[in-house]
C-alpha positions as CSV (number, residue, x, y, z in Angstrom):
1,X,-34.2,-28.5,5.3
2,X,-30.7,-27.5,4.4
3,X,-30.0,-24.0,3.8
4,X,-27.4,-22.7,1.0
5,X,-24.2,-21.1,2.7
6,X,-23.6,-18.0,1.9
7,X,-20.6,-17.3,-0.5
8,X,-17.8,-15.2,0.9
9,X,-18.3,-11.7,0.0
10,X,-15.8,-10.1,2.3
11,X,-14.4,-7.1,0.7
12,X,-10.3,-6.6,0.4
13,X,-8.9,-3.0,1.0
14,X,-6.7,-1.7,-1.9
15,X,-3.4,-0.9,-1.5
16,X,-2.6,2.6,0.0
17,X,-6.3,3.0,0.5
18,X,-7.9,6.3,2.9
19,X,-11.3,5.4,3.9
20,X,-13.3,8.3,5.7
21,X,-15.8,7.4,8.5
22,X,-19.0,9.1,8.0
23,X,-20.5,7.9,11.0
24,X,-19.5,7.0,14.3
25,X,-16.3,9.0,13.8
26,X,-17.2,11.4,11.0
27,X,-14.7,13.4,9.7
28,X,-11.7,11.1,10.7
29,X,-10.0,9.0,8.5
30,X,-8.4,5.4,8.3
31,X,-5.1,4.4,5.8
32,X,-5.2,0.9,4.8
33,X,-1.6,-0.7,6.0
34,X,-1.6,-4.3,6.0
35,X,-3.8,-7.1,5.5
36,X,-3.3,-10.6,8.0
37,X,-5.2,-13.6,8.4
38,X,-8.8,-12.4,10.5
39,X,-8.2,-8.8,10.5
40,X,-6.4,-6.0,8.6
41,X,-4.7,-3.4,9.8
42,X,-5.0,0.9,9.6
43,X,-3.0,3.9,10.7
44,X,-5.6,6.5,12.4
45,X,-5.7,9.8,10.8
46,X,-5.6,12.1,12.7
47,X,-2.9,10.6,15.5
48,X,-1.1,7.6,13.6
49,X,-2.1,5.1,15.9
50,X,-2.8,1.1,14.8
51,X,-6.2,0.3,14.4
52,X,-7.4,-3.2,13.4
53,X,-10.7,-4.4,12.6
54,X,-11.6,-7.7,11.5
55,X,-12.3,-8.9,7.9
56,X,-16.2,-9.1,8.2
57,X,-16.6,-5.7,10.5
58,X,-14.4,-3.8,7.7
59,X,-17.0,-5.6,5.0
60,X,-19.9,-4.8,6.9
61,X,-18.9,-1.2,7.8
62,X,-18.2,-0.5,3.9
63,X,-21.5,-2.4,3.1
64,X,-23.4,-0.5,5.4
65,X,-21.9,3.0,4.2
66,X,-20.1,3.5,7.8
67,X,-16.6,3.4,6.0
68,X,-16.3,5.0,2.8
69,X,-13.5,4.7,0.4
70,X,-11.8,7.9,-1.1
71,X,-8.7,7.6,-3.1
72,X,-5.9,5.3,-3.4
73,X,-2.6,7.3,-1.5
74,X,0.1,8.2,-3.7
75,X,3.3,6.2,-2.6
76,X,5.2,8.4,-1.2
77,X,2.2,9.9,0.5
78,X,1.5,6.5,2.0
79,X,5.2,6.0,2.8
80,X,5.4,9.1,5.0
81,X,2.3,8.1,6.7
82,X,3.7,4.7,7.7
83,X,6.9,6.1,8.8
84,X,5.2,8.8,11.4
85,X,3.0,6.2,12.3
86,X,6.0,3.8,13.2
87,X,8.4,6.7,14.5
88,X,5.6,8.2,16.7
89,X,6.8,9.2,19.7
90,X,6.0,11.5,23.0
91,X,8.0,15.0,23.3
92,X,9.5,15.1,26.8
93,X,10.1,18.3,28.2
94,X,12.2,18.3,31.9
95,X,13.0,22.0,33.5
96,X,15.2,22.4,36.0
């Protein structure tokens, strides 16, 4: 017996999209930056950092209520959050 394949039901982030995880990292949030071939991409709120995860974890952690979706980012919102994530950088202090 054959079985029928599945059809693809992975889900695609909107643009400028905040997601909130209300599990595993409750009370943190994720920013929707760019989609590529197997996985998209997110800047880590709070810190800025990259964070990746691929196209079926996203769809199974939004399916499974892990990830949540809250608003769409105004653009200049989502502008300033890309450049702090991209300009991030350690303070240095020396003394002498």
């Amino acid at each position: 017996m054959f079985k029928k394949k599945k059809a693809n039901l992975n889900l695609q982030p909107p643009p400028r999209a905040i997601f909130a995880w209300n599990s595993l990292r409750c009370g943190d949030f994720v920013i929707f930056k760019e989609s590529y071939k197997d996985y998209y991409e997110f800047i880590y709120v709070p810190g800025g950092d990259l964070f990746r995860l691929t196209i079926e974890d996203f769809t199974k952690s939004v399916k499974s209520g892990m990830l949540e979706f809250v608003e769409q980012l105004p653009e200049d919102v989502y502008n300033e959050s890309l450049e702090l994530s991209t300009n991030k950088c350690c303070n240095v202090q020396t003394t002498k």
